[in-house]
N, C-alpha and C positions, 0 to 999 in steps of 0.2 A: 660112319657109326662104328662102335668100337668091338661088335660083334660083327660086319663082316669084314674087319681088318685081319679075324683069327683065319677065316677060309679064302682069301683074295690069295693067289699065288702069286700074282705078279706086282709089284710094290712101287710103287715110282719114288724118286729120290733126288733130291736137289744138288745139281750138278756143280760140281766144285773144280777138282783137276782131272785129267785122266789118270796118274799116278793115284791119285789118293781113290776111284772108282774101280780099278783095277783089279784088284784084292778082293774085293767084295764077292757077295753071293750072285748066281746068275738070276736070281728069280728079281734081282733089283733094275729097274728099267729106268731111263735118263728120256726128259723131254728137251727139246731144243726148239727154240724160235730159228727160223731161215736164216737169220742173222748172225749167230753165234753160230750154226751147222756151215756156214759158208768159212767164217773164220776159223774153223777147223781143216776144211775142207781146204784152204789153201796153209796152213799154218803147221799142221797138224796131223795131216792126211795117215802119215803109217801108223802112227800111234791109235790114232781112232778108228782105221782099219781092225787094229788088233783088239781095240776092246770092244766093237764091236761085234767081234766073233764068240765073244763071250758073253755081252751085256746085248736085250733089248733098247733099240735106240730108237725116237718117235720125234718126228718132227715133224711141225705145225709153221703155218703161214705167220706172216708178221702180221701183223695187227693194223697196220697200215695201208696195207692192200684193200682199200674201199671197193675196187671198182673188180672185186673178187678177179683177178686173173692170178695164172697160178706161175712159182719159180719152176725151173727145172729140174727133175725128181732122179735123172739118169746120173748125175755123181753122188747122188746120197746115195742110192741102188750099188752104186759098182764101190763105195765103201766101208758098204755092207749094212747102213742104215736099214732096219728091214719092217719098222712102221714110217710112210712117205705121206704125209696128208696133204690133199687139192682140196683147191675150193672146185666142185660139181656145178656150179651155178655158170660157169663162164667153159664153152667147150672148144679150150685152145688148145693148141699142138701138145705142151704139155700131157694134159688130160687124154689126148686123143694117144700117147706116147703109152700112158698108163693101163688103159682097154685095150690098148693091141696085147701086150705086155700079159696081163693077166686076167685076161677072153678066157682063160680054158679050156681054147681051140686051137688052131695051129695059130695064131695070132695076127 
C-alpha cells in the first residue's frame, strides 16, 4: 500500500550488479534465492563482502527444496549476509548450526 511505503524504513530492491547497489542508500535491502547467493559466494565473495557491510542482504531457499531441508547458512554468515532464512520444518545440522548460534545463551 502506498501509505506504508512513506514509513517502511527498510525497502527491498531488485538486485542488478554490485557496482550499480553499491552507491545506494543503506536503508535499501537485496533479496537473493540460495542460487544466485552461492554464485556470489564463489564468484564474488570480497565484493559482496563489502556491500554487505553496507547493504541488508536476505536470503531465502530455492523453491525447489520440496522435501524442506535447509543449504548451509555458515558462508552467508561469515560474508556478512545478515538475514539467513531455513526452512524450521526439517531439523538438520543446518538448522541445529543456526539455534546454537543465536540461543542467547552461551550457545
Amino acid at each position: 500500500a502506498p501509505s506504508l511505503y512513506k514509513i517502511t524504513y527498510l525497502r527491498g530492491t531488485k538486485f542488478k550488479t554490485l557496482d550499480t547497489t553499491s552507491s545506494k542508500a543503506a536503508i535499501l535491502m537485496q533479496s537473493y534465492t540460495e542460487t544466485k547467493a552461492a554464485k556470489l559466494l564463489h564468484g564474488q565473495l570480497h565484493a559482496w563482502a563489502r556491500h554487505n557491510a553496507a547493504h541488508l542482504s536476505r536470503i531465502y531457499p530455492s523453491a525447489s527444496r520440496v522435501d524442506s531441508s535447509n543449504y548451509a547458512p555458515y558462508a552467508l554468515w561469515e560474508a556478512g549476509c545478515q538475514m539467513v532464512a531455513l526452512n524450521y520444518q526439517t531439523n538438520d545440522w543446518p538448522l541445529q548450526i543456526n539455534r546454537a548460534i543465536f540461543a542467547g545463551g552461551t550457545g
